[in-house]
LUMTI-780441 format. One record per residue: x, y, z of N, C-alpha, C, CB in turn; residue in one letter. Coordinates in steps of 0.001 Angstrom, whole numbers. Glycine has a CB too. Layout:
BEGIN
    n.px    n.py    n.pz   ca.px   ca.py   ca.pz    c.px    c.py    c.pz   cb.px   cb.py   cb.pz palo
       X       Y       Z       X       Y       Z       X       Y       Z       X       Y       Z    a
...
This chain:
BEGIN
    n.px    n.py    n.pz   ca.px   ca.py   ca.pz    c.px    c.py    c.pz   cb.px   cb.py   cb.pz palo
   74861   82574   96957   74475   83937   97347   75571   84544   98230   73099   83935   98100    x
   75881   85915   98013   76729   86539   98836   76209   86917  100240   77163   87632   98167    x
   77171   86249  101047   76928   87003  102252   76450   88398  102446   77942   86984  102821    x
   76166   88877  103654   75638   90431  103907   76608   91518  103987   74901   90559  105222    x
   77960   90706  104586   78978   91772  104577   79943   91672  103360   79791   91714  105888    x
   79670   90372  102782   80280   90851  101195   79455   91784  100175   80494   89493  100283    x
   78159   91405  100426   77250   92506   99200   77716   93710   99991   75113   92394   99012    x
   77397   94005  101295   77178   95363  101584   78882   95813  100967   76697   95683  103489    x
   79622   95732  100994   81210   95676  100712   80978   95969   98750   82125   93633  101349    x
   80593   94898   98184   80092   95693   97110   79117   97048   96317   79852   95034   96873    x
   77991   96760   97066   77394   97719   97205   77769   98750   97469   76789   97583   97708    x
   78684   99335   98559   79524  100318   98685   80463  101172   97487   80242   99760   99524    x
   81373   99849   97362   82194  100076   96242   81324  100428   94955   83071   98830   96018    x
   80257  100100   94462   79264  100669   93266   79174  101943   94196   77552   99702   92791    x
   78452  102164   94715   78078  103511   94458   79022  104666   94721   76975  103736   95163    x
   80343  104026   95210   81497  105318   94891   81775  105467   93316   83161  104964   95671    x
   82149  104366   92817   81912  104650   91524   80951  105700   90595   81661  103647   91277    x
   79452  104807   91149   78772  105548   90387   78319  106960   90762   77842  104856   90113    x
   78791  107553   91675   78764  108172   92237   80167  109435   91511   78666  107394   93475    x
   81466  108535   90917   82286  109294   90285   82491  108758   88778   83505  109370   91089    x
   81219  109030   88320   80817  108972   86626   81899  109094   86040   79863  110079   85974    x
   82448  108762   84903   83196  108990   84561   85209  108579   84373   82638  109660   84915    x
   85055  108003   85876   86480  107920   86418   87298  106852   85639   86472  107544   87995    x
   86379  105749   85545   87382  104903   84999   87540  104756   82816   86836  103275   85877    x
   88400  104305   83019   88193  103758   81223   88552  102704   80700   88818  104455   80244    x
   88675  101907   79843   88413  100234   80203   90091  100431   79456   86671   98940   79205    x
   90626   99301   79874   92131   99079   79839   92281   98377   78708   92773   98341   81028    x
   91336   97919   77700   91417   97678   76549   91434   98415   75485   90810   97102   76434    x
   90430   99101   75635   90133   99819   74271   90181  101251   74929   88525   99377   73407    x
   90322  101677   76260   90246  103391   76489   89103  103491   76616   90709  104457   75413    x
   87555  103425   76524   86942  103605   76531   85996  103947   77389   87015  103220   76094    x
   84987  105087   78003   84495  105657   78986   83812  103513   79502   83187  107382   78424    x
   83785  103993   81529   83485  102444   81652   82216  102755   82825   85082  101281   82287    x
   81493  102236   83324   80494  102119   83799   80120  100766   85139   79845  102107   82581    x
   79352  101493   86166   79050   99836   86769   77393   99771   86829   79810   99501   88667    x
   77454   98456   86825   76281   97830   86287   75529   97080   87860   76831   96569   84893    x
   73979   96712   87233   73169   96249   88553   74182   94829   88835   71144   95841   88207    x
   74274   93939   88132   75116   92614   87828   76558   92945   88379   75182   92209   86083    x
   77068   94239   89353   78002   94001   89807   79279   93938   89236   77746   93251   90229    x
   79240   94393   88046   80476   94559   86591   81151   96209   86293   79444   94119   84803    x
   82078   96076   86022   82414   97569   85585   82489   96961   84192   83931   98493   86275    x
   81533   97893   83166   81553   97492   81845   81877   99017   80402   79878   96672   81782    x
   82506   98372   79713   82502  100042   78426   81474   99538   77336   84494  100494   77282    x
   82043  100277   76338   80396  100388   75343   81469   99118   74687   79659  102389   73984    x
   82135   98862   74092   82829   97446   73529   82728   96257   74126   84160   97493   73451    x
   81928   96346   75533   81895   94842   75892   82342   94546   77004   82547   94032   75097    x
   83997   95033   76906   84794   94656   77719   84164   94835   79737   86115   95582   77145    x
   84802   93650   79988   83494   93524   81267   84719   93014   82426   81794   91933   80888    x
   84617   93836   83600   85301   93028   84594   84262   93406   86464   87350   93714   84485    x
   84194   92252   86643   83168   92271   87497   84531   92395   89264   81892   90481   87116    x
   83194   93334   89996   83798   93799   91491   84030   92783   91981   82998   94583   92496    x
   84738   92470   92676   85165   91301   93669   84263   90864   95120   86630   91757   94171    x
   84206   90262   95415   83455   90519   96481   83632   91147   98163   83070   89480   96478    x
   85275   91302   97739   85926   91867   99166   85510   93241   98689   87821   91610   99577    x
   85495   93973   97669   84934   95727   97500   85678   96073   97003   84687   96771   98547    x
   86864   95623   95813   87648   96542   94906   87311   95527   93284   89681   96693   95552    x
   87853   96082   92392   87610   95873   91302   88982   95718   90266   86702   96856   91055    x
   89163   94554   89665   90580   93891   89114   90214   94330   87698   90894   91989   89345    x
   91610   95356   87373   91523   96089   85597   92737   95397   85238   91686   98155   85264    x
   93085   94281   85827   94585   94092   85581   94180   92854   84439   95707   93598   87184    x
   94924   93439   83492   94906   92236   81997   95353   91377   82071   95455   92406   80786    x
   96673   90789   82474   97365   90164   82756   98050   89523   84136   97785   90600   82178    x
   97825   89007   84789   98362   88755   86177   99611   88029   86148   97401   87985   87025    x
  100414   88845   87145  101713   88616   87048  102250   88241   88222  102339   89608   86570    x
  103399   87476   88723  104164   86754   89782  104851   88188   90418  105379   85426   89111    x
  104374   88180   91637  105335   89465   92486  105517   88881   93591  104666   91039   92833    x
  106823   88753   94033  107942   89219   95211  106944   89702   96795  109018   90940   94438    x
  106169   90843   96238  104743   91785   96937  103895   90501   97478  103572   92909   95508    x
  103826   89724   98725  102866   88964   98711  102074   88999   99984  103313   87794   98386    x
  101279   88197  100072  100566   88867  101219  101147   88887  103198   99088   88026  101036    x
  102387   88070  102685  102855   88327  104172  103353   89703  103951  104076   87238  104836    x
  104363   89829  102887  104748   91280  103009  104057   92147  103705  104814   91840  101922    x
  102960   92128  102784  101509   93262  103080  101172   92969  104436   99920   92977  102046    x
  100731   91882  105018  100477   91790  106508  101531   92445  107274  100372   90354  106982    x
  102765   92163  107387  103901   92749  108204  103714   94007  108444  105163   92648  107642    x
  103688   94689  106508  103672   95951  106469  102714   96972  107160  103650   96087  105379    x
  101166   95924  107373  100211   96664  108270  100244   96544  109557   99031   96417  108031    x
  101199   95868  110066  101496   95823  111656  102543   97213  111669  102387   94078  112284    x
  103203   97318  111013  104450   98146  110996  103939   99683  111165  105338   97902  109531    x
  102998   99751  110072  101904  101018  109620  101571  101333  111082  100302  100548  108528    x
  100272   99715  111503   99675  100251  112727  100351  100703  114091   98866   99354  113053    x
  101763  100606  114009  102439  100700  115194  102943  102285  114935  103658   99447  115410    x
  102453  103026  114052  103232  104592  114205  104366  104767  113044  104136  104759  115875    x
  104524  103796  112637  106438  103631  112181  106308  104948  111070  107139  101553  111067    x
  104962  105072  110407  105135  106019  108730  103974  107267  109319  104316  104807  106693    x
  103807  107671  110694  102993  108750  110702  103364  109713  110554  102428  108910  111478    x
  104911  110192  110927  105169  111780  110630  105434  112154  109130  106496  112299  111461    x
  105900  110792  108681  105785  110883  106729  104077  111528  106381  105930  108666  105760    x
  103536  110588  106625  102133  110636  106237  101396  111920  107075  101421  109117  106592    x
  101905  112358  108143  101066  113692  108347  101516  114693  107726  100947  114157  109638    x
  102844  114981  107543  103648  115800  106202  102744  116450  105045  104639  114664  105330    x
  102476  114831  104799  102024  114761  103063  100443  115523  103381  101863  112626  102171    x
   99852  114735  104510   98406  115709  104616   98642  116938  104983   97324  115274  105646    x
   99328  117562  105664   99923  119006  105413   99984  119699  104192  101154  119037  105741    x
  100924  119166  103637  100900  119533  101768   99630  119852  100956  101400  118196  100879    x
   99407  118541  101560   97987  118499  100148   96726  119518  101078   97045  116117   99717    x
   96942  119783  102115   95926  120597  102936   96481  122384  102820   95960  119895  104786    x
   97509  122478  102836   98026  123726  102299   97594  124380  100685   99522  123458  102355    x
   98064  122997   99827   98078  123306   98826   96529  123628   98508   98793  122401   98147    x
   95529  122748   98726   94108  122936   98521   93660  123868   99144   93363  121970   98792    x
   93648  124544  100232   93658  125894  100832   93743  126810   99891   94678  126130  101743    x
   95566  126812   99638   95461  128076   98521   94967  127914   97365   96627  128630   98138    x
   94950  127115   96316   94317  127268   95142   92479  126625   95292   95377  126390   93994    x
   92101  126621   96441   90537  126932   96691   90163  125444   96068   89748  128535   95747    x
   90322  124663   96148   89644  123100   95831   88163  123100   96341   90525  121737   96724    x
   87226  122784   95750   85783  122720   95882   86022  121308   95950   84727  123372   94724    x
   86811  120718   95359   86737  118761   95224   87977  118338   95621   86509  117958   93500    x
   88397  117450   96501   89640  116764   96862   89691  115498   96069   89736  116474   98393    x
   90064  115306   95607   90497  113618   94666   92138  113106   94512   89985  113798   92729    x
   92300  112320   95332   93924  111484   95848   93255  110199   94788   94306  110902   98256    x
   94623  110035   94154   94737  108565   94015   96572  108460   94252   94020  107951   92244    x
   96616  106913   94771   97505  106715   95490   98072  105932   94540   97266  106296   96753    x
   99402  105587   93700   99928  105135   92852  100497  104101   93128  100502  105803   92388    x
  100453  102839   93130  101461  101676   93919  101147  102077   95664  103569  101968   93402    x
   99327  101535   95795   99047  102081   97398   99416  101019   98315   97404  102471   97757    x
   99617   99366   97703   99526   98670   98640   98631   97946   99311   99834   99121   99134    x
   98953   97932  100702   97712   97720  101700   97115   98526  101998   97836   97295  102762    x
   96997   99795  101536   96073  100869  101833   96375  101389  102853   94837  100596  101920    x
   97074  101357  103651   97154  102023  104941   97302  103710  104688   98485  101367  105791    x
   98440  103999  103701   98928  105471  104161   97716  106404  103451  100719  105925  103501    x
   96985  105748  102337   96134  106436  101633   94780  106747  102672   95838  105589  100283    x
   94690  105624  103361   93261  105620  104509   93707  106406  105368   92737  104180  105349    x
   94839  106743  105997   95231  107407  106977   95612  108972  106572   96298  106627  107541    x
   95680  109320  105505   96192  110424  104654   94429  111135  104578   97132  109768  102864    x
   93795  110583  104017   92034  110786  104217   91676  110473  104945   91104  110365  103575    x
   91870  110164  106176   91560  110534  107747   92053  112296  108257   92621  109247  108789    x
   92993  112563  107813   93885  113398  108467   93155  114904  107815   95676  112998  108054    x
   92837  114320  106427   92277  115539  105635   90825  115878  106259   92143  115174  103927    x
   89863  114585  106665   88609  115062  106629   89039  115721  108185   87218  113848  106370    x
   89749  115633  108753   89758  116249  109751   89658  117713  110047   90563  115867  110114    x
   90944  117760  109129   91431  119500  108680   89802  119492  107836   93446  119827  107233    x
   89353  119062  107639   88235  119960  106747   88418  120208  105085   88242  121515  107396    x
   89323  119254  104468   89301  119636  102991   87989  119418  102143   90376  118853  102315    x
   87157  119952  101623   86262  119215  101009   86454  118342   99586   85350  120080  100892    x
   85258  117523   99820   85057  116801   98601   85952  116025   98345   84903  117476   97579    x
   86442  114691   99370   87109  113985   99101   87160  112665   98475   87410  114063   99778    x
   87754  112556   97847   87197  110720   96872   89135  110158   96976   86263  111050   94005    x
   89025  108959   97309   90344  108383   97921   90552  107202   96258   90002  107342  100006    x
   91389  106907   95855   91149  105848   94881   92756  105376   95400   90732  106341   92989    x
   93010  103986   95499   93785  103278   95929   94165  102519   94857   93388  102707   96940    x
   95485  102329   93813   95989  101265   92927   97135  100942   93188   95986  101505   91667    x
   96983   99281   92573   98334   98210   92783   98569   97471   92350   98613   97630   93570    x
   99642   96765   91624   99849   95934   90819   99179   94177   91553  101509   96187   90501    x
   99615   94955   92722   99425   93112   93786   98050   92787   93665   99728   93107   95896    x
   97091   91953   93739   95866   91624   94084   95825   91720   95709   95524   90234   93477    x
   96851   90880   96070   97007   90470   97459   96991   91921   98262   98469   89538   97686    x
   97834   93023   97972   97579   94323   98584   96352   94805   98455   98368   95259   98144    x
   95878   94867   97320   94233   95642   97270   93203   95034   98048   93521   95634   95773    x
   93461   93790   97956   92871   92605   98765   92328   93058  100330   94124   91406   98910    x
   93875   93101  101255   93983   93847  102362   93734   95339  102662   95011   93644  102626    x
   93384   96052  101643   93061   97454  101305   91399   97493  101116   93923   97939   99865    x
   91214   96866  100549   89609   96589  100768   88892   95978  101981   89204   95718   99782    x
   89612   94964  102307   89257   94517  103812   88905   95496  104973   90405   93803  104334    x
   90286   96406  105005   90415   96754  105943   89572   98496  106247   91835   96494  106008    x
   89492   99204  104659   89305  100492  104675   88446  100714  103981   90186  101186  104439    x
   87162  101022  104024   85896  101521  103240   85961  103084  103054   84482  101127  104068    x
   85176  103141  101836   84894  103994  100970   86192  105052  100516   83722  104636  101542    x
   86679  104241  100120   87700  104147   98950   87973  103323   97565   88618  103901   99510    x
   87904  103709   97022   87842  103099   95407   88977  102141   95426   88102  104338   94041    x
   89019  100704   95514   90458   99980   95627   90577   99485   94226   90586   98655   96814    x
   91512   99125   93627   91781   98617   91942   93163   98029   91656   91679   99960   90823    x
   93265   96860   91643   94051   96215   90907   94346   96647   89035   93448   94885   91193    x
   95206   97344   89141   96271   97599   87759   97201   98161   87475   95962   98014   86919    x
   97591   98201   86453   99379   98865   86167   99440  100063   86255  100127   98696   84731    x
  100141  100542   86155  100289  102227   86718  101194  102608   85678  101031  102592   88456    x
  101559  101523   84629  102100  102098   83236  100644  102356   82295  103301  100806   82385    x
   99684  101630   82875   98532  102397   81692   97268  102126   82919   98200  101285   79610    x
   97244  103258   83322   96333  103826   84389   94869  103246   83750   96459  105711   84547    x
   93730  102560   84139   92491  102391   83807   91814  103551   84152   91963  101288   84335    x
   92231  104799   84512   91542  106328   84665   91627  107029   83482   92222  107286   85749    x
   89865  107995   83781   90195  108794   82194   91274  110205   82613   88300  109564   81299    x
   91411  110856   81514   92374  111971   81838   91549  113325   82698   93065  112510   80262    x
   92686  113556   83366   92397  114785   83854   91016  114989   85600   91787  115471   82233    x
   91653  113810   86456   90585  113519   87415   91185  113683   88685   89961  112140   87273    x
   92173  113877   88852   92797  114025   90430   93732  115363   90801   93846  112662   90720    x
   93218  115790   91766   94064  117000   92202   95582  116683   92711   93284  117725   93402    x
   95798  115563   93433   96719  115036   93450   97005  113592   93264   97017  115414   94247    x
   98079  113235   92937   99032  112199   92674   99595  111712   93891  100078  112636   91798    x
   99622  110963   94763  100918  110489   95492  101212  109075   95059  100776  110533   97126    x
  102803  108801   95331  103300  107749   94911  104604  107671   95913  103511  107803   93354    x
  104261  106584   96734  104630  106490   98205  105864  105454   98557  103303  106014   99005    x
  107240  105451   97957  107744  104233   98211  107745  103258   96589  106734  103592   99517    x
  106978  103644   95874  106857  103059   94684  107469  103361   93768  105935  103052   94315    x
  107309  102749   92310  108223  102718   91035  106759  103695   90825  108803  100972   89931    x
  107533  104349   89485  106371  105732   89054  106755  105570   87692  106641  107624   89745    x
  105066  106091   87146  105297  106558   85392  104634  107680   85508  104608  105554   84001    x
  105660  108711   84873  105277  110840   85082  104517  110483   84069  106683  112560   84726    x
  104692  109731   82988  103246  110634   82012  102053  110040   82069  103377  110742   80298    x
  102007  108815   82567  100617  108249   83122  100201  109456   84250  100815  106495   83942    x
  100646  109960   85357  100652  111030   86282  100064  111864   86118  101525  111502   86526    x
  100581  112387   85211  100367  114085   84185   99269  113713   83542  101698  114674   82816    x
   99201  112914   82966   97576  112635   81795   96243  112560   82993   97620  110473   80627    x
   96217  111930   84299   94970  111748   85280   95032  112535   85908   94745  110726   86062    x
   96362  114122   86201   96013  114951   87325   95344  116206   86362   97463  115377   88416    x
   94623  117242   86995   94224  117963   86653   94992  119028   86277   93529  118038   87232    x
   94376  119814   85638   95543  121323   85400   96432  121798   86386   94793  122717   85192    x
   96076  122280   87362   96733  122256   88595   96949  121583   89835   96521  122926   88880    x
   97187  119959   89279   97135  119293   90543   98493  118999   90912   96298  118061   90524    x
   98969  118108   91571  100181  117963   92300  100584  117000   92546  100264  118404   93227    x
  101669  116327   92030  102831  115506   92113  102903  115137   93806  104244  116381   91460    x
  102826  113992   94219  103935  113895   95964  104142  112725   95657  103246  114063   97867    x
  106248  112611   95606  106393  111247   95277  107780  111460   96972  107032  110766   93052    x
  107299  110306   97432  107942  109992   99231  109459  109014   98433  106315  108451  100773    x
  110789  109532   98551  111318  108399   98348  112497  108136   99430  111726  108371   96951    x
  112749  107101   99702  113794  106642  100919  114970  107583  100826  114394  104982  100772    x
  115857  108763  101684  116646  109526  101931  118394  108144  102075  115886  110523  103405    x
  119217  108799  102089  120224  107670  102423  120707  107109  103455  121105  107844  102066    x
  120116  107960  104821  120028  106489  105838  118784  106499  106183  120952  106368  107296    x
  117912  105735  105344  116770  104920  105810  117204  103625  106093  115669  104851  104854    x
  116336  103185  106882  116797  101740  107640  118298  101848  107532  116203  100168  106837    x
  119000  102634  108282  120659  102176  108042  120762  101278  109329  122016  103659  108051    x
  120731  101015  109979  120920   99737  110832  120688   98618  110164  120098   99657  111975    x
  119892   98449  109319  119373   97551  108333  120638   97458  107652  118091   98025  107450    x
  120774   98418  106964  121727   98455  105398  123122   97847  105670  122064  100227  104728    x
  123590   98431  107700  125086   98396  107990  125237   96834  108403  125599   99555  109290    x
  124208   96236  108429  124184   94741  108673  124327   93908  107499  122953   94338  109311    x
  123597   94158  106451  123665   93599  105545  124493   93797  104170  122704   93556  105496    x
  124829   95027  104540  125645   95427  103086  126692   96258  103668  124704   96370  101793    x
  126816   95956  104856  128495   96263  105377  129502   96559  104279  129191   94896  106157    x
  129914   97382  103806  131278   97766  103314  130738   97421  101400  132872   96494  104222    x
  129736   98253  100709  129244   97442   99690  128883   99217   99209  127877   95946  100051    x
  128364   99026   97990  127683  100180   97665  126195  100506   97779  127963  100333   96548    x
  125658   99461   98471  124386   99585   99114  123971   99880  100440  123902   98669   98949    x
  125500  100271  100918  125060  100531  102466  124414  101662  102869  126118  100547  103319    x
  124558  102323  101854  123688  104086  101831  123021  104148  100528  124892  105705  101869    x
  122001  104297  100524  120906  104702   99443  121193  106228   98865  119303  104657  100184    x
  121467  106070   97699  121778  107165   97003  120457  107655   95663  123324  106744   96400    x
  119749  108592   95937  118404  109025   95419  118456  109930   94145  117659  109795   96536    x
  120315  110627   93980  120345  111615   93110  119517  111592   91966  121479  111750   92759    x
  119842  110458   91388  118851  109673   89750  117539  110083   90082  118759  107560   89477    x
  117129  109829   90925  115382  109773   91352  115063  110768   91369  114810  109265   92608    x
  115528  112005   92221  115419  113111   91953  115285  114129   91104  115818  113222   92238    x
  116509  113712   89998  116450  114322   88878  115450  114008   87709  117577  114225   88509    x
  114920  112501   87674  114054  112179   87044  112570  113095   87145  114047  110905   87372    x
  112311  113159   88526  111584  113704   89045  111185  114848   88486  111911  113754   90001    x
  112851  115939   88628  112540  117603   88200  112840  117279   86996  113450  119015   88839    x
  112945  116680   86354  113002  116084   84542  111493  116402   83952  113311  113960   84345    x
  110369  115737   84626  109303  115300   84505  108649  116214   84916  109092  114256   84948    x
  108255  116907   86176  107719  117761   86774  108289  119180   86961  107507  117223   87741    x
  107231  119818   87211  108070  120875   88174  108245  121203   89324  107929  121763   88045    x
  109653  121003   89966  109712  121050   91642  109354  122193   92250  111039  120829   92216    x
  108261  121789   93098  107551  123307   93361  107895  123030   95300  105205  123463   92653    x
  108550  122473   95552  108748  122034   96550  109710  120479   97295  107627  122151   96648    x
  110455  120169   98006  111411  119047   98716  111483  119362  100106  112954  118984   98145    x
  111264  117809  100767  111279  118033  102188  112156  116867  102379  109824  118065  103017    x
  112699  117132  103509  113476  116231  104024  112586  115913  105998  115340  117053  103859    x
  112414  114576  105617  111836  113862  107591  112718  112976  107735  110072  112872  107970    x
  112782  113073  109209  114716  112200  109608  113451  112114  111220  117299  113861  109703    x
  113335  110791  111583  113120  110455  113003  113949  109313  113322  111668  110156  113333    x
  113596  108723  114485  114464  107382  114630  112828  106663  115605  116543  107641  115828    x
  112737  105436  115259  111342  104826  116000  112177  103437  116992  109851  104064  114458    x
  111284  103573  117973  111808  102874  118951  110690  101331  118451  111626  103796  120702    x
  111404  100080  118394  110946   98973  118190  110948   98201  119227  111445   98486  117306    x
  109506   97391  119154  109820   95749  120137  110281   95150  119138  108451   94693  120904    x
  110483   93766  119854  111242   92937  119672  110401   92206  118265  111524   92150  121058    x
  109029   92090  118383  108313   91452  117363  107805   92397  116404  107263   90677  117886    x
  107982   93788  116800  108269   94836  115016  109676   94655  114590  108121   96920  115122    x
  110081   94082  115346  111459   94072  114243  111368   92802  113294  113102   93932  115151    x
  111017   91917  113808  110640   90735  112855  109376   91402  111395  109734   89322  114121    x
  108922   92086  112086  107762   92264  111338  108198   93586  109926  106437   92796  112615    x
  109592   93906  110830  110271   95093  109758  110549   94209  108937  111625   96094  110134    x
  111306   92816  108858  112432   92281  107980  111505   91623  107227  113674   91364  108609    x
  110192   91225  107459  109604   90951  106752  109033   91957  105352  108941   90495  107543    x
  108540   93101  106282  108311   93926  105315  108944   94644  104068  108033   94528  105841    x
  110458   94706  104577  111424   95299  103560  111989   94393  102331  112630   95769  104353    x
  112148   94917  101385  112804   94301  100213  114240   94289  100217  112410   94940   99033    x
  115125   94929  101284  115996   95159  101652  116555   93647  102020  115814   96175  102506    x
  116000   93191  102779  115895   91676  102669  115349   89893  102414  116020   91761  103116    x
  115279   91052  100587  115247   89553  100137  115933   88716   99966  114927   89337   99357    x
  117331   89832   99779  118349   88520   99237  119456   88508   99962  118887   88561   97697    x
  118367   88418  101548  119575   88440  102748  119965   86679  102929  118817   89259  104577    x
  120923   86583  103586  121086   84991  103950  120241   84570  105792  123254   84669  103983    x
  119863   83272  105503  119828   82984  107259  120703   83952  107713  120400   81392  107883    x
  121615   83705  108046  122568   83940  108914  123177   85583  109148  123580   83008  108451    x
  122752   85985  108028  122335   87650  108445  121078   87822  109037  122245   88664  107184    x
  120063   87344  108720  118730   87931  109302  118662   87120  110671  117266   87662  108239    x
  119237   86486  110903  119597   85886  112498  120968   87002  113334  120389   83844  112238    x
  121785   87712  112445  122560   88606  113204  121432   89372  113630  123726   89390  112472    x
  120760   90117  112760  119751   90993  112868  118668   91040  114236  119069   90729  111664    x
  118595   89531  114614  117450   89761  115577  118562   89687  116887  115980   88433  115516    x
  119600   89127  116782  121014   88640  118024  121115   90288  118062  122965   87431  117322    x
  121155   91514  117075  121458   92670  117512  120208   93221  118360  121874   93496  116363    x
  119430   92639  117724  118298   93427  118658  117435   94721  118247  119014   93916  119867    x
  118381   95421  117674  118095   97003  116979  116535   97660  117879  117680   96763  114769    x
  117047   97752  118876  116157   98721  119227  115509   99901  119266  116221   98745  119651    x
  116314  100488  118001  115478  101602  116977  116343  101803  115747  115213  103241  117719    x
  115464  102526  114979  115762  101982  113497  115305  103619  113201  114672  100340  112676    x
  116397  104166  112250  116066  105309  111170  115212  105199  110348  116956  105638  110410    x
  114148  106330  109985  113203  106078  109166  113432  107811  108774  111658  105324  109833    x
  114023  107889  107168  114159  109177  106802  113797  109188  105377  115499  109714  107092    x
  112866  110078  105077  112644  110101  103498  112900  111697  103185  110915  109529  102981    x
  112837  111681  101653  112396  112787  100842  111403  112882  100081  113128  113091  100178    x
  110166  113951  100833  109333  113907   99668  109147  115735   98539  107691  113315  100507    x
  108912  114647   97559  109241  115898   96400  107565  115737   95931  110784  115474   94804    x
  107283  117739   95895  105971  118185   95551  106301  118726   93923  105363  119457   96736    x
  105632  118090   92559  105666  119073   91857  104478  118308   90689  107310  119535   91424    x
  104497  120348   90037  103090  120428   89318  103854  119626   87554  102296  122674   89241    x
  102702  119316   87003  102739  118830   85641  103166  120110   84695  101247  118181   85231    x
């Protein structure tokens, strides 16, 4: 028998669902999907994948070996909880609070594309119910288990889901916006789940992000500056740029967020000892954190 705070954790997670009829479609056959008393998200073919008991629900067909593991994700929520991604993330609730303003949204619906540990999506729908957007429904996806994992743990009533984001388990045409935060993106999976007029926000690293990072490790290399042009253009390829921002701060670190940075970044995976030991001998007592985020409609 399930504990009280695992049912109630399920229980939850059903009735956001059932609560948003419709949303999902089974990753087999496409097909409209449903949740059941038995605790299953099921379609009319059969196909059956039952809620987890932490409160998200696995559409993922195949499970695959990722790099993404759960220390990452832990680091990354110390990093989160210390401030490091708030002026990014109040930005973006700006945007999407502007934008829903003017074109009059009766319903707010975010899904977060490659969300992670959930942090920026929970904190992004904090910021909104504040401002007052109505009708908000949060849906959180990720390739990791281990991220949704910590995304369910930590943040209720939000839809959490393990799957690919090359074939979205959503039916078409359900979200006012898109964000995709730091992640790899597919525009026409995007375009097929946002609504007629919903909105693109894809956050991507500017060219000195972490450069204290970069000038340590890729000293004199072509990785010492992040170059985004490609990304960009893909971007206004796909969409239409209805908007680009540029955020440039610098965050002041202790000594044990900086450990907790090097953990988090992919920047150093394929550092050696003996760089990630310069790294803590420097000390870096603050670190650049600059992105670009690009707004555009389908």
């Amino acid at each position: 028998m399930l504990a009280s705070e695992e049912q109630r954790k399920i229980e939850v997670a059903k009735a956001l669902i059932m609560r948003n009829k419709g949303l999902f479609r089974c990753p087999v056959c496409e097909r409209e999907m449903v949740v059941t008393r038995t605790n299953s998200v099921i379609c009319r073919d059969g196909h059956n994948f039952d809620l987890a008991k932490q409160g998200y629900i696995n559409l993922l067909l195949k499970q695959g070996k990722s790099e993404y593991d759960r220390k990452l994700f832990a680091a990354r929520k110390v990093i989160s909880n210390s401030g490091f991604f708030d002026p990014m993330r109040h930005k973006i609730s700006e945007l999407i609070y502007e934008t829903g303003a003017g074109e009059g949204w009766s319903t707010t619906g975010l899904l977060d594309a490659g969300c992670g540990e959930g942090s920026h999506l929970a904190q992004i729908i904090s910021d909104l119910n504040e401002k007052g957007l109505p009708g908000l429904l949060g849906v959180g996806i990720d390739l990791s288990k281990e991220g949704i994992r910590l995304a369910a743990k930590d943040y209720q009533n939000i839809i959490w889901c393990v799957a690919d984001l090359t074939k979205l388990p959503l039916q078409n045409g359900q979200f006012e916006v898109v964000l995709n935060i730091l992640s790899p993106a597919n525009y026409g999976e995007f375009k097929r789940v946002l609504k007629e007029r919903g909105i693109l926000i894809k956050v991507i690293p500017a060219s000195n992000y972490l450069i204290e990072l970069r000038e340590i490790l890729y000293r004199g290399t072509d990785r010492e500056l992040y170059i985004n042009d490609s990304v960009i253009r893909l971007f206004a390829g796909s969409f239409q740029m209805i908007r680009q921002e540029r955020i440039n701060y610098k965050v002041l670190l202790k000594e044990e967020n900086l450990e907790h940075l090097i953990k988090m970044t992919p920047l150093t995976w394929n550092a050696s000892h003996q760089q990630l030991e310069e790294i803590m001998k420097v000390g870096l007592k603050s670190i650049t954190v600059a992105f670009d985020v690009l707004v555009g409609r389908k």
